[in-house]
C-alpha positions in Angstrom: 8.1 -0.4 -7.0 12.0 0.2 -6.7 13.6 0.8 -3.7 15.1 4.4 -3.4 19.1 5.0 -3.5 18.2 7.9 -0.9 17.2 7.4 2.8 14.6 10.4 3.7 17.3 12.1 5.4 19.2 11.9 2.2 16.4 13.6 0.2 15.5 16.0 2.5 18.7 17.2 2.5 19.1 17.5 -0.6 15.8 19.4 -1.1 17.5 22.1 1.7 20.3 22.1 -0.4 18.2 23.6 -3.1 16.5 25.9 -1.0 19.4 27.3 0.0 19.9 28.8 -3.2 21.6 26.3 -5.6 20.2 25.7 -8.7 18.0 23.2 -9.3 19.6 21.6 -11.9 22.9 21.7 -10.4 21.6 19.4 -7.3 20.1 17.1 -9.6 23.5 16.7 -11.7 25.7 16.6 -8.1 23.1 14.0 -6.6 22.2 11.8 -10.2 18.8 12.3 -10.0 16.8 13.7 -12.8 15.1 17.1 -12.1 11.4 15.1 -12.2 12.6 13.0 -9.1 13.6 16.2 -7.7 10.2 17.7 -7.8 8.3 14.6 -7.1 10.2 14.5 -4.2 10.0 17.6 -3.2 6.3 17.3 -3.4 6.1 15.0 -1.1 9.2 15.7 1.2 8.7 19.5 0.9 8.8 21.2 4.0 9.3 18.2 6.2 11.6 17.6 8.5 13.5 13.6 9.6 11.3 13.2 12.1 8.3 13.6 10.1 9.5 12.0 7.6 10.4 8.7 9.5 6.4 9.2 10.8 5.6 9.4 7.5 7.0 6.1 6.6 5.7 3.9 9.1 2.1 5.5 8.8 2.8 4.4 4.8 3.6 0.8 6.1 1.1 0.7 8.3 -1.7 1.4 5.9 -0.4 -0.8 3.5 -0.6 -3.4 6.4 -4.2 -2.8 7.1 -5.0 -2.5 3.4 -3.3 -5.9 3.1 -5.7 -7.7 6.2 -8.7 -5.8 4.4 -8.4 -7.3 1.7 -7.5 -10.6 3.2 -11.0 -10.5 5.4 -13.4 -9.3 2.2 -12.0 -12.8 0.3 -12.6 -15.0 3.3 -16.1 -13.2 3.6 -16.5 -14.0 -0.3 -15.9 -17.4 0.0 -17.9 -18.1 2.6 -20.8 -16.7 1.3 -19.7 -18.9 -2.0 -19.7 -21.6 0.3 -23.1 -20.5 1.9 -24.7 -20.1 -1.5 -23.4 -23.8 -2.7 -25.0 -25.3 0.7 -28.3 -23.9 0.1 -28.4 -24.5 -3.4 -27.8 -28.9 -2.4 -30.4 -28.3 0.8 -32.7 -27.0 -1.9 -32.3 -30.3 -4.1 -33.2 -32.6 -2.2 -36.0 -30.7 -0.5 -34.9 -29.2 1.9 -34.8 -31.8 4.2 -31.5 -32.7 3.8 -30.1 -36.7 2.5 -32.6 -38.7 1.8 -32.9 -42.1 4.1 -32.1 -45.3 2.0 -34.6 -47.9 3.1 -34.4 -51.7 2.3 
């Protein structure tokens, strides 16, 4: 995804800007945004203030870190059970006993 122009400082600045009574469309033209970033943002920014917006961020990163070692654990625990499965299926062919002794 591409990095924003605006710091969340930035944005919710801007979104005060509009809520102190100039026009939407004027911020957005001031600012070079288009009016759909402006309400995406301020659906997600609305009401917020820097400080929870820098909390916001780092709770973001951090979830994206744990999604990240979740996902990392379930495909070790895949291949091991691959691994597992493979094992068995060679203990099983040569009954179970495991290599059979070569005798002269």
């Amino acid at each position: 995804m591409k990095a924003s122009r605006f710091t969340e400082e930035q944005i919710i600045g801007i979104l005060r800007e509009q809520e102190a009574g100039v026009a939407t469309a004027d911020v957005c033209r001031k600012h070079g945004i288009r009016s759909a970033t402006f309400y995406k943002r301020k659906a997600k920014y609305g009401g917020l203030e820097v400080s929870d917006a820098k909390r916001l961020r780092s709770l973001e990163d951090e979830d994206r870190r744990l999604k990240k070692l979740l996902a990392e654990a379930m495909l070790d625990n895949a291949m091991l059970k691959d691994v597992a499965t493979k094992n068995g299926d060679a203990r099983s062919q040569a009954g179970g006993r495991g290599a059979p002794l070569l005798c002269a």
